[in-house]
C-alpha positions as CSV (number, residue, x, y, z in Angstrom):
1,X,0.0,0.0,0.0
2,X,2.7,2.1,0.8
3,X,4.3,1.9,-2.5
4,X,1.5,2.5,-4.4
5,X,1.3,5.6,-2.7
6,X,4.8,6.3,-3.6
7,X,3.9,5.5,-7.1
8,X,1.2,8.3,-7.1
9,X,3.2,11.6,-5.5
10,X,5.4,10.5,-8.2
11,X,3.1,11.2,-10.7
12,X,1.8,14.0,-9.1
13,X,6.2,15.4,-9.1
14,X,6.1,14.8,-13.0
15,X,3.4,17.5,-13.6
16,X,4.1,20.7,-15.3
17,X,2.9,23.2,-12.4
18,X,4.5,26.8,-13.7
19,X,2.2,29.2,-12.6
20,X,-0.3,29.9,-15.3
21,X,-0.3,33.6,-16.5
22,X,-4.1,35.6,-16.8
23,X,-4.8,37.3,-20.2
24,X,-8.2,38.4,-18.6
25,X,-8.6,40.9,-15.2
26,X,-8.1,38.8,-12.4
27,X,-10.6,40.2,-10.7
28,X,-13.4,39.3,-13.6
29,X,-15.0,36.2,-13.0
30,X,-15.4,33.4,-16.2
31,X,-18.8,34.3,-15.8
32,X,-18.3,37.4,-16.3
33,X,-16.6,37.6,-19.8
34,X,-18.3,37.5,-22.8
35,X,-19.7,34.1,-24.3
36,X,-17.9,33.2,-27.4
37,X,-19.1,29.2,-26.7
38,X,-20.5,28.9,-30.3
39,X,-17.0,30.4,-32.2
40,X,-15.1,27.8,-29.8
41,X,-16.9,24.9,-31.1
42,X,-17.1,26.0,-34.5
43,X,-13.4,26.6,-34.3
44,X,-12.8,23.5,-32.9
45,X,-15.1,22.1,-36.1
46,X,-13.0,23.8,-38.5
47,X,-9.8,22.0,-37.0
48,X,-11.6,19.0,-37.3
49,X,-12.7,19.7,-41.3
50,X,-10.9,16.7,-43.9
51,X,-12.0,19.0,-46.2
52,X,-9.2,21.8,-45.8
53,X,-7.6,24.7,-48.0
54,X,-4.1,24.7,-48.7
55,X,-2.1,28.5,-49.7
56,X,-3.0,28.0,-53.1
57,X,-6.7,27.7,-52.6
58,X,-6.3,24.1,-54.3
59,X,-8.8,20.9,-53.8
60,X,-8.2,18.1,-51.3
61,X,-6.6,15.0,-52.0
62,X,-10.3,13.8,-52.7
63,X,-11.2,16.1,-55.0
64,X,-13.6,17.9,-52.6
65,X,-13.2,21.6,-53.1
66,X,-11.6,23.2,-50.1
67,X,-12.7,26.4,-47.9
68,X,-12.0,29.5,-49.6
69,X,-13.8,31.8,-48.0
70,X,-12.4,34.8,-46.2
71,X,-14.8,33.7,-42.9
72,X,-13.3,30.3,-43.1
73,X,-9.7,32.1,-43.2
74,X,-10.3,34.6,-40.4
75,X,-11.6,31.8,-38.0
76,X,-8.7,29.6,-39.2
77,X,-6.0,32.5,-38.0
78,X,-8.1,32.7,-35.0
79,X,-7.6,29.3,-33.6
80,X,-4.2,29.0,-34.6
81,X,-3.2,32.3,-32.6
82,X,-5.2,30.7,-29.5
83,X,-4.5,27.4,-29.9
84,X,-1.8,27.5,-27.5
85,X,-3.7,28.3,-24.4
86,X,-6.5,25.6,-25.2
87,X,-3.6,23.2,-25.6
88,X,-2.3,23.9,-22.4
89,X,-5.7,23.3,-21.0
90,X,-5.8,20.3,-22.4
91,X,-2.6,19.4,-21.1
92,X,-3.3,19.8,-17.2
93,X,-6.7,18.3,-17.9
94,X,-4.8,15.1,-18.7
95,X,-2.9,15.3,-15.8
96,X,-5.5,16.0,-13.5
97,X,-7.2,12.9,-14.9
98,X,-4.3,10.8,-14.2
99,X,-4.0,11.7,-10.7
100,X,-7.8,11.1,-10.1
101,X,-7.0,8.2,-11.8
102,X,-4.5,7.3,-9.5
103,X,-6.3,8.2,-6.8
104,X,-9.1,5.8,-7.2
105,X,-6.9,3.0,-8.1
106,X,-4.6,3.3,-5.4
107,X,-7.1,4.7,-2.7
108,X,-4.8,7.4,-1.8
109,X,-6.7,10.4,-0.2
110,X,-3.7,12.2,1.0
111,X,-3.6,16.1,1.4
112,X,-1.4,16.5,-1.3
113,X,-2.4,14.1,-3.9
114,X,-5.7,16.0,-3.7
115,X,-4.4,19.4,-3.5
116,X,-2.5,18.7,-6.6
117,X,-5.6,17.0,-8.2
118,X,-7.4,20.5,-7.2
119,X,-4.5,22.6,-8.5
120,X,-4.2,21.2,-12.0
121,X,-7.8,21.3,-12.6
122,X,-7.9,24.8,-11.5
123,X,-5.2,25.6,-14.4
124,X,-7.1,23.9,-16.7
125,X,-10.2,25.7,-16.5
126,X,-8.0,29.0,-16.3
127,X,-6.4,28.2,-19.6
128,X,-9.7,27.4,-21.2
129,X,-10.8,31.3,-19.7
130,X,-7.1,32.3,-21.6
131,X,-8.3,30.6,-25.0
132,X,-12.0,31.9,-24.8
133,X,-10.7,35.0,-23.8
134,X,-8.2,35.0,-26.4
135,X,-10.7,34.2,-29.3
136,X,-13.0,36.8,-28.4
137,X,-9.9,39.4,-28.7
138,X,-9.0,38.6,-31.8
139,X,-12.6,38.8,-33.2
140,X,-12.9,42.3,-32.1
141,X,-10.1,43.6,-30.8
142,X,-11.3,47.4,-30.7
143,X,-14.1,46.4,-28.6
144,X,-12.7,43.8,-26.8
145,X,-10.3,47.0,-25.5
146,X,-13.4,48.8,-24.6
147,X,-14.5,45.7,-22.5
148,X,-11.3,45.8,-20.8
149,X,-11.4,49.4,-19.8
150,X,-15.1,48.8,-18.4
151,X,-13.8,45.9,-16.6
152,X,-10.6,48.3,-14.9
153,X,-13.8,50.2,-13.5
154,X,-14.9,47.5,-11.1
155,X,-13.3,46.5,-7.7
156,X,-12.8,43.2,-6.6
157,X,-15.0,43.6,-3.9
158,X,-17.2,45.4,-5.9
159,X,-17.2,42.2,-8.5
160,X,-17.6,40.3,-5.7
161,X,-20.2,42.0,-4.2
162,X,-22.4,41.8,-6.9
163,X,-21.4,38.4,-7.5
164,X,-22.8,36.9,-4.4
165,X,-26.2,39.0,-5.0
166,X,-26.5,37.1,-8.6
167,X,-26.3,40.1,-10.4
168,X,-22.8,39.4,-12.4
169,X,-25.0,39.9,-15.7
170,X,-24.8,44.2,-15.1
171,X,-20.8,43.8,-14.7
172,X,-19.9,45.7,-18.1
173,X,-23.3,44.2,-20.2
174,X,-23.3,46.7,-22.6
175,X,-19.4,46.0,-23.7
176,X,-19.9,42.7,-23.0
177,X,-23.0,42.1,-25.5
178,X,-20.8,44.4,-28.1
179,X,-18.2,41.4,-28.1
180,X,-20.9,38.6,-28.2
181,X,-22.4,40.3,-31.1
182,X,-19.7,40.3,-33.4
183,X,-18.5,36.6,-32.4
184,X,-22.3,36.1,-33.5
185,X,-21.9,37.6,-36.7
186,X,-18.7,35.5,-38.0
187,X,-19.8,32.4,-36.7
188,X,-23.6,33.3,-39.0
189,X,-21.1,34.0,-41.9
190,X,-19.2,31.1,-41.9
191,X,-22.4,29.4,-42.1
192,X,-23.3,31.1,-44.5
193,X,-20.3,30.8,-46.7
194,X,-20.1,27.3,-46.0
195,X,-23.8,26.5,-47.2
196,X,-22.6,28.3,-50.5
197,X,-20.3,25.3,-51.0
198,X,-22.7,23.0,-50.7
C-alpha cells in the first residue's frame, strides 16, 4: 500500500505546475466575460474539417473543393493564434485525470495528492478562460479593449459583491454584448459561406 502511494506523488512530481499567467482581469470572473461558446466549437469544427484549404486555394486529396472563404480564413487565423492556451488546458486536464485516476486505483486520499488533483484542474479551466478569452480578442479587438477598460472600473470587492447577489449579468453588459455580437456575426457568416459550397 505504501508503495503504491509512492507511485502516485510520483506522478503528481512529474506535472508541469508553472504558474499559469491571466490574459483576462483577475478580478473578472469566467462568468463574467463575454460568451464566445459557439465560435469555440465552430473553431474546434473547423480543426476537425478533412475538407481543408491549402495556400494556393487548391482541392483536397479527394477532389472535394476546399474552404476558400475569407470567414473560413479569419476563423482559421483565430484558432491558430489561441490554440496555444487551449492546448495547455488540455494538457493539465490530462494530468489532472491521471492523478484522479490514481487516486481511485490506489485509494490514496492524501492532502497532497488532492491538492494537486485540485491545482491542475484549477489551471485547466483557467487556460480554457485564456483561450476563450483570447478568441474573443482577436474577433474584435477594438471592442474587446473597450470591455477591458469597463472591466478596470470595477473592484474586486465590488465584483464580488455583486457576484454573491447574482447580479454578475450588469458587470460591463453593454461592452460585454458588443463582443458577443460580433462573435455572433462571424460564426452566422461562416455558415453562410459554408452553405454556399454546398
Amino acid at each position: 500500500y505504501s508503495s503504491n502511494k509512492v507511485s502516485t506523488s510520483f506522478t503528481c512530481t512529474t506535472c508541469i505546475m508553472k504558474s499559469p499567467q491571466y490574459i483576462f482581469p483577475k478580478n473578472i470572473p469566467g462568468i463574467c466575460h463575454p460568451n464566445v461558446n459557439a465560435m469555440a466549437s465552430l473553431i474546434q469544427d473547423v480543426e476537425e474539417d478533412p475538407c481543408d484549404e491549402d495556400s494556393q486555394g487548391r482541392r483536397s486529396e479527394t477532389g472535394t473543393a476546399v474552404h476558400s472563404s475569407s470567414s473560413y480564413r479569419e476563423i482559421k487565423q483565430i484558432g491558430k493564434h489561441c490554440e496555444p492556451f487551449l492546448h495547455r488546458s488540455n494538457l493539465y486536464k490530462l494530468q489532472a485525470d491521471k492523478i484522479q485516476s490514481d487516486i481511485e486505483k490506489y485509494d490514496d486520499d492524501s492532502p497532497y495528492t488532492k491538492g494537486k488533483f485540485a491545482e491542475l484542474y484549477a489551471f485547466s479551466k483557467l487556460f480554457t478562460l485564456n483561450y476563450k478569452y483570447c478568441i474573443a480578442s482577436q474577433i474584435t479587438p477594438v471592442r474587446m479593449n473597450t470591455l477591458n477598460q469597463c472591466y478596470r472600473g470595477y473592484s474586486p470587492d465590488i465584483v464580488k459583491a455583486l457576484c454573491e447577489v447574482g447580479r454578475h449579468d450588469i458587470i460591463c453588459s453593454r461592452e460585454k454584448q458588443a463582443v458577443e455580437r460580433s462573435a455572433g456575426k462571424l460564426v452566422m457568416q461562416v455558415a453562410r459561406d459554408l452553405s454556399r459550397e454546398i
